[in-house]
C-alpha positions as CSV (number, residue, x, y, z in Angstrom):
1,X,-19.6,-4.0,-24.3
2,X,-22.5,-5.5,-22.2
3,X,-23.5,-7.7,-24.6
4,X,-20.1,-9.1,-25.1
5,X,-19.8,-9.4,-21.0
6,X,-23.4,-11.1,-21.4
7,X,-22.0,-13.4,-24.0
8,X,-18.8,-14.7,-22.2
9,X,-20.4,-14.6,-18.8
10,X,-22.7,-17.7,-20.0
11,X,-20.1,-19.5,-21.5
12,X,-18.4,-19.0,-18.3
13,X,-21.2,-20.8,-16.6
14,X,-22.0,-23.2,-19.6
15,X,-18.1,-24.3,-19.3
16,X,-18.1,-24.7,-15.3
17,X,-21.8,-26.9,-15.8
18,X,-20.4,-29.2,-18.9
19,X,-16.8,-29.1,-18.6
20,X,-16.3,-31.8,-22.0
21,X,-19.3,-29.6,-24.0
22,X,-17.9,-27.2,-26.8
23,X,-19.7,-23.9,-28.5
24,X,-20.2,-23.4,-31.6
25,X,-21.8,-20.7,-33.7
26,X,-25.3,-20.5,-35.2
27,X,-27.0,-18.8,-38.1
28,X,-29.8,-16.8,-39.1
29,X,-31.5,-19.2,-41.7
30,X,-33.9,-22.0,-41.4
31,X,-31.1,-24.3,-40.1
32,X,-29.8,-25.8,-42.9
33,X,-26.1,-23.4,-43.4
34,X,-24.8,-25.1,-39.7
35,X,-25.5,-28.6,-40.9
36,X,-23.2,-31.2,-41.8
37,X,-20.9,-30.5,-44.7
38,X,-22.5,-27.4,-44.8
39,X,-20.9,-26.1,-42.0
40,X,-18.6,-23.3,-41.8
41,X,-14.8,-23.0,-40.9
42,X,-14.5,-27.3,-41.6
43,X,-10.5,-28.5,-41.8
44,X,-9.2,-30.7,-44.4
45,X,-6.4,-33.2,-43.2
46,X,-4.7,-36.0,-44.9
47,X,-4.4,-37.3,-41.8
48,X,-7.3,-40.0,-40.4
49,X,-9.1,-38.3,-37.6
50,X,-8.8,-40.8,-34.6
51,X,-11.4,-38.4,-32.4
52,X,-14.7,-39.1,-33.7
53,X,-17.1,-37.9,-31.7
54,X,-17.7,-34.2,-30.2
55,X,-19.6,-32.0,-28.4
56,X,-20.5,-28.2,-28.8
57,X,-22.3,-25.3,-27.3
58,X,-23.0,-22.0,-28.3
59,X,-23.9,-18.9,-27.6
60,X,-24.7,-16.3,-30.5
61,X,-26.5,-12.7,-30.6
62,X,-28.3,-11.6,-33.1
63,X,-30.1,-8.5,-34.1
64,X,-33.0,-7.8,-36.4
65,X,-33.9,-4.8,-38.6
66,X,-36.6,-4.0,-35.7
67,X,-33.3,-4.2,-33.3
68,X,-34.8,-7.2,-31.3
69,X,-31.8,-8.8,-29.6
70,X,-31.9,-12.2,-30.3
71,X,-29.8,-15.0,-27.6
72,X,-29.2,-18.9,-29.5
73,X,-27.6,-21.0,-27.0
74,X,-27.5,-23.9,-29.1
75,X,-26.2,-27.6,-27.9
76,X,-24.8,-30.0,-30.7
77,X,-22.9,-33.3,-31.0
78,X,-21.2,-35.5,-33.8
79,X,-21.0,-38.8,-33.8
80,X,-18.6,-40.3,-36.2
81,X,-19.1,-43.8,-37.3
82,X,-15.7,-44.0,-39.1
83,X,-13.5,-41.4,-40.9
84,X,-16.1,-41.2,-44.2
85,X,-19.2,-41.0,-42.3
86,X,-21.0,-39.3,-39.5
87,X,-24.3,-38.2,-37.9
88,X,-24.6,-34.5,-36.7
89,X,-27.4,-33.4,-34.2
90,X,-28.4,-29.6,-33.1
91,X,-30.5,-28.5,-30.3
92,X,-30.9,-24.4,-30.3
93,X,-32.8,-22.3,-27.0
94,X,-34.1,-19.4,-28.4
95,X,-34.9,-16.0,-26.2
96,X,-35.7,-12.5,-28.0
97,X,-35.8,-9.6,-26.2
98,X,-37.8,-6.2,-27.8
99,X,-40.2,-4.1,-28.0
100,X,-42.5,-7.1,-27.4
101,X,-41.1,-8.3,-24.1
102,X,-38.8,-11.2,-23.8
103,X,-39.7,-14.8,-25.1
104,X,-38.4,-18.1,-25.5
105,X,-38.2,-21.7,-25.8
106,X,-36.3,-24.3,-27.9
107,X,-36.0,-24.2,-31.5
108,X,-36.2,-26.9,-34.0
109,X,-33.9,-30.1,-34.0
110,X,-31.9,-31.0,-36.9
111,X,-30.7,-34.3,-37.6
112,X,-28.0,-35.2,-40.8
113,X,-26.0,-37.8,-41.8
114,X,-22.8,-36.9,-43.8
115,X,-19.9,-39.1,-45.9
116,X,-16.9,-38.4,-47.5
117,X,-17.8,-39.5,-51.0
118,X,-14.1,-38.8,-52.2
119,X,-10.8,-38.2,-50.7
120,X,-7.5,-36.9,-53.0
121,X,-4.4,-35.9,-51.7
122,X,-5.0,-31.9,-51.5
123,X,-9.0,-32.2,-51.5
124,X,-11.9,-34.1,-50.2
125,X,-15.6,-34.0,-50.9
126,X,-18.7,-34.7,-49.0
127,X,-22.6,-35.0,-48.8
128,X,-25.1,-34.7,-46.4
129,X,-29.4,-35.4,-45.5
130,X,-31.1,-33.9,-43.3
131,X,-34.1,-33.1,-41.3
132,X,-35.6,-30.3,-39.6
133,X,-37.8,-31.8,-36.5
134,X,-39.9,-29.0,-34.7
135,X,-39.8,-29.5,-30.7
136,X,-43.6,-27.5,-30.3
137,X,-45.9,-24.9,-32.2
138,X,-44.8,-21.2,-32.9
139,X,-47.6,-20.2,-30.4
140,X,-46.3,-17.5,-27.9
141,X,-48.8,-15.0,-27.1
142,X,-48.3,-11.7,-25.7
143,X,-49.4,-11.3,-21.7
144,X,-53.0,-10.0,-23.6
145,X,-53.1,-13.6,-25.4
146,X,-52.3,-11.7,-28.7
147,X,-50.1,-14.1,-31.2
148,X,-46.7,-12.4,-31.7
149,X,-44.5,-12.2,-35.1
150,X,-42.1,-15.2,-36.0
151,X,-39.4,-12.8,-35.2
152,X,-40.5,-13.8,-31.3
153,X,-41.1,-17.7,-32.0
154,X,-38.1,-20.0,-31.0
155,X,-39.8,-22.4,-33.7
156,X,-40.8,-23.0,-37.3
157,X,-43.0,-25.0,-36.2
158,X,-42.3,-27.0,-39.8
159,X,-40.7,-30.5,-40.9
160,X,-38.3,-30.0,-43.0
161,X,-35.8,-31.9,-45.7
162,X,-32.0,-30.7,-46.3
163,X,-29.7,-32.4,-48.7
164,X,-25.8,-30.7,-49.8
165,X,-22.2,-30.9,-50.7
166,X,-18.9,-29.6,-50.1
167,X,-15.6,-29.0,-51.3
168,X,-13.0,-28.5,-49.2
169,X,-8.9,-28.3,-49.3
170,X,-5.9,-26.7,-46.6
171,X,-7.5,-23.0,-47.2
172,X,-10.9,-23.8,-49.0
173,X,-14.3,-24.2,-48.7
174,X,-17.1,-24.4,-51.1
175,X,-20.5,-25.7,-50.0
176,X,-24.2,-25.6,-51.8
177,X,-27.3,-27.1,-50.2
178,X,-31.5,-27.0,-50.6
179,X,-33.7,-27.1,-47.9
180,X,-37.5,-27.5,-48.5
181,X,-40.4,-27.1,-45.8
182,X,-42.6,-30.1,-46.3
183,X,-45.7,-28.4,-43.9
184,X,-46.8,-25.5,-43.0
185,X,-45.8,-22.8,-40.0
186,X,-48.8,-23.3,-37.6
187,X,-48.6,-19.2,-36.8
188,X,-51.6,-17.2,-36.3
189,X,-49.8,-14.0,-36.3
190,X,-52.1,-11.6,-37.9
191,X,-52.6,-7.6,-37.6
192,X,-56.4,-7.5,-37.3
193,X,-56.2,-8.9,-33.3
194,X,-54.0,-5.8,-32.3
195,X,-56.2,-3.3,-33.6
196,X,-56.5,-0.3,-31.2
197,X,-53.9,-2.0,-28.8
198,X,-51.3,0.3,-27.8
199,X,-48.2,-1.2,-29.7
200,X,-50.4,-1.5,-32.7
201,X,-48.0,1.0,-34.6
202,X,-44.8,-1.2,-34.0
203,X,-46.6,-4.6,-34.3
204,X,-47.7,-3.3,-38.1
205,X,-43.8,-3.1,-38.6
206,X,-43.9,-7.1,-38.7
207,X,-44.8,-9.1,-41.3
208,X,-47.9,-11.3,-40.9
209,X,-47.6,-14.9,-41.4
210,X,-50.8,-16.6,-40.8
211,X,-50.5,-20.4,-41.4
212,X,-47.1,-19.6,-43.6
213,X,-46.0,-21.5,-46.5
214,X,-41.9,-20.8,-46.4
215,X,-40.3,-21.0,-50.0
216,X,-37.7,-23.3,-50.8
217,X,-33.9,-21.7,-49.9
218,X,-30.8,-22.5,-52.0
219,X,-27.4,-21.8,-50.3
220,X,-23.6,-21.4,-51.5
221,X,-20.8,-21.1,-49.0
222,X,-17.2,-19.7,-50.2
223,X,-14.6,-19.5,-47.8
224,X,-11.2,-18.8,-47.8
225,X,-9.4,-19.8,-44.3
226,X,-5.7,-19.2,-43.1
227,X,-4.4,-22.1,-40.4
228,X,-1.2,-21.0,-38.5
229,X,-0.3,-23.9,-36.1
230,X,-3.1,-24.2,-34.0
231,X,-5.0,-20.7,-35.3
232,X,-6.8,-19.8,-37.8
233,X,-9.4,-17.6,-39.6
234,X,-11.5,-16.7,-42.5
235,X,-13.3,-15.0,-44.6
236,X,-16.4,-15.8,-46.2
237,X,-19.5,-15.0,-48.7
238,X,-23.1,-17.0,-47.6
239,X,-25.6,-15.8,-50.3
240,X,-29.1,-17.6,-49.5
241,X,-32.0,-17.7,-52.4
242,X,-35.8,-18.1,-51.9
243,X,-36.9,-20.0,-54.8
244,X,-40.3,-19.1,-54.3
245,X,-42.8,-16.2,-52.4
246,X,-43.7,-17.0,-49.0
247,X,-47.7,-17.8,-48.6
248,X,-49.9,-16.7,-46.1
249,X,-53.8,-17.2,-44.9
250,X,-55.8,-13.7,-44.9
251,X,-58.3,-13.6,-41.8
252,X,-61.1,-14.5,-44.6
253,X,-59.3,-17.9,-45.6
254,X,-58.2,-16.9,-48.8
255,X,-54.5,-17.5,-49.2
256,X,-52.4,-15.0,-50.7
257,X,-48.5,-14.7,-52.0
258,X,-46.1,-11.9,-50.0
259,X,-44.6,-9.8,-52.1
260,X,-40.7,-9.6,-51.8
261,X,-40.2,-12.5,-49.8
262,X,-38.0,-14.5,-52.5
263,X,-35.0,-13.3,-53.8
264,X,-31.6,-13.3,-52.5
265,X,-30.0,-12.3,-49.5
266,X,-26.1,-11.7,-48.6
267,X,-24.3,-12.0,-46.2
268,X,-20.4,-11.9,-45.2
269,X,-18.8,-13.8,-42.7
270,X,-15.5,-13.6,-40.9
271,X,-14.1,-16.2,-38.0
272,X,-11.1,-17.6,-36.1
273,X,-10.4,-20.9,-34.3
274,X,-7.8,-21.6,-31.5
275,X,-7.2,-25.3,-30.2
276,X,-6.0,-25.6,-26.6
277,X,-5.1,-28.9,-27.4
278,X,-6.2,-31.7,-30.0
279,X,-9.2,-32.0,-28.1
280,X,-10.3,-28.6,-26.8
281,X,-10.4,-25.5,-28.9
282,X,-12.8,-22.3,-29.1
283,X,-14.1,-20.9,-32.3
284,X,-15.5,-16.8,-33.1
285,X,-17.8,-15.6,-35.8
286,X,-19.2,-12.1,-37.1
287,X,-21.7,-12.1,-39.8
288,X,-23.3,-8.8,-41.3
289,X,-25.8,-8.8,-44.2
290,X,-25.4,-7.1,-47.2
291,X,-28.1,-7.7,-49.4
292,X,-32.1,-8.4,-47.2
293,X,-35.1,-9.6,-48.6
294,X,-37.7,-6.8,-48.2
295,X,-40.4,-8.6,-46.2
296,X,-39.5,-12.1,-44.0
297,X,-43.0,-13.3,-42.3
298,X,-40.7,-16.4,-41.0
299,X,-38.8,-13.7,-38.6
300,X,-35.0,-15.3,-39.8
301,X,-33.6,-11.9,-41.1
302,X,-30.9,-10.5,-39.3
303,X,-28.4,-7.5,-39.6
304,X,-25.6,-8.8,-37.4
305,X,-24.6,-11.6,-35.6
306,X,-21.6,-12.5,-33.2
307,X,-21.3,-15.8,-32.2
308,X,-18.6,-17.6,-29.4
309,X,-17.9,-21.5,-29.2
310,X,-16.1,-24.4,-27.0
311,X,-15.1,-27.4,-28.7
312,X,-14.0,-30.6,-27.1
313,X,-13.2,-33.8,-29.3
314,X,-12.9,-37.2,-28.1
């Protein structure tokens, strides 16, 4: 329950600080799954959409197998050129709390361009590009200047390339994208420095991810959605597939491939929407994983998260 005070107590303050700024939810991937016509919970309308532009905000908990609380507040905006195309742009602040202490800092910033490429009565479909920018280096130390999993770094610390589709009509959504790292994660996160410190037991618990190499994801989002006036929810399914192992630098240099850190993983989603008005509305999502990878050196697996937004068109 504290957490859920926690959560509406900042968008309190978020809403009385930017009262034209809307919230919207984030996810536990590289990025790529909240981007664009990728997105989740998108309406279809035969109608032209006169509002263009919006703004969003969000706050969103998650928690990891380790049961570090992870807080996203995450700042967005849309900017629609005309009815067929748009740019999207995402901002996230990152702050874990754990076993570790509390850290944070921004996140990466992602930048896509979408267009409808077709438009039928009943059905429209869409593409995006993207990018991935990192804002700094995944280089938070603990208060002994010890580097700290990716599981506490706000960052990826890579550039990255996102390209994907989607179908959508009144009560569906299928999406697929691909996103590729094109450069390392400049981590030095290593066991060998916390040798004989005295959370050397729980820091062995997280994966090392020296100077990582992330494999390439592939993502598919199904979604069924039910609109009643101005409500509506869904349900969904967002499986995520690592094409390839992660890769990782030993302490001697020699690079090495992590076992179980490709594969799929699972996860099922549920939301709702309410619209004030055709300009304001707030959104809701719940997302619990079903099938994990074993082993995630890039510190994006989570069990759970629960996610409140603020939308305002104009």
């Amino acid at each position: 329950m504290r957490y859920l005070l926690r959560i509406l107590a900042i968008i309190c303050f978020l809403g009385s600080m930017l009262p034209h700024s809307v919230m919207a939810q984030g996810c536990s991937d590289a990025g790529f799954c909240t981007m664009g016509a990728l997105r989740p919970d998108q309406k279809f309308s035969r109608r032209v959409n006169f509002r263009l532009r919006s703004v969003e905000v969000s706050q969103y908990l998650g928690m990891t197998r380790f049961d570090d609380l992870v807080w996203v507040t995450t700042a967005e905006a849309t900017f629609g050129l005309n009815n067929d195309n748009y740019f999207h742009i995402k901002l996230p602040y990152q702050h874990t709390v754990g076993p570790l202490g509390e850290h944070g800092g921004l996140s990466d910033l992602s930048l896509s361009y979408t267009r409808t490429l077709r438009r039928e009565e009943n059905w429209q479909v869409s593409a995006s590009v993207g990018v991935k920018v990192p804002m700094s280096a995944p280089n938070l130390t603990s208060p002994e200047g010890l580097p700290l999993p990716m599981y506490y770094q706000p960052t990826l610390g890579t550039y990255d390339i996102i390209a994907g589709a989607s179908w959508i009509s009144k009560n569906w959504l299928f999406a697929t994208g691909i996103q590729h790292a094109l450069t390392r994660t400049p981590s030095d996160f290593l066991w060998a420095p916390w040798q004989g410190h005295p959370m050397e037991e729980i820091i062995l618990l997280y994966p090392q991810s020296n100077n990582l190499r992330r494999g390439t994801d592939v993502m598919v989002r199904v979604e069924r959605s039910l609109r009643l006036g101005n409500k509506n929810f869904y349900l969904g399914m967002l499986p995520i597939y690592r094409l390839q192992e992660d890769i990782i630098v030993r302490p001697d240099g020699t690079e090495i491939q992590v076992a179980d850190t490709n594969g799929l993983v699972l996860t099922a989603l549920g939301g709702f929407g309410y619209q004030f008005s055709t300009k304001m509305g707030i959104k809701g999502l719940v997302g619990y994983r079903l099938i994990q990878r074993e082993k995630n050196p890039d510190g994006l697996s989570r069990k759970i998260v629960f996610s409140l937004g603020y939308e305002y068109r104009f």
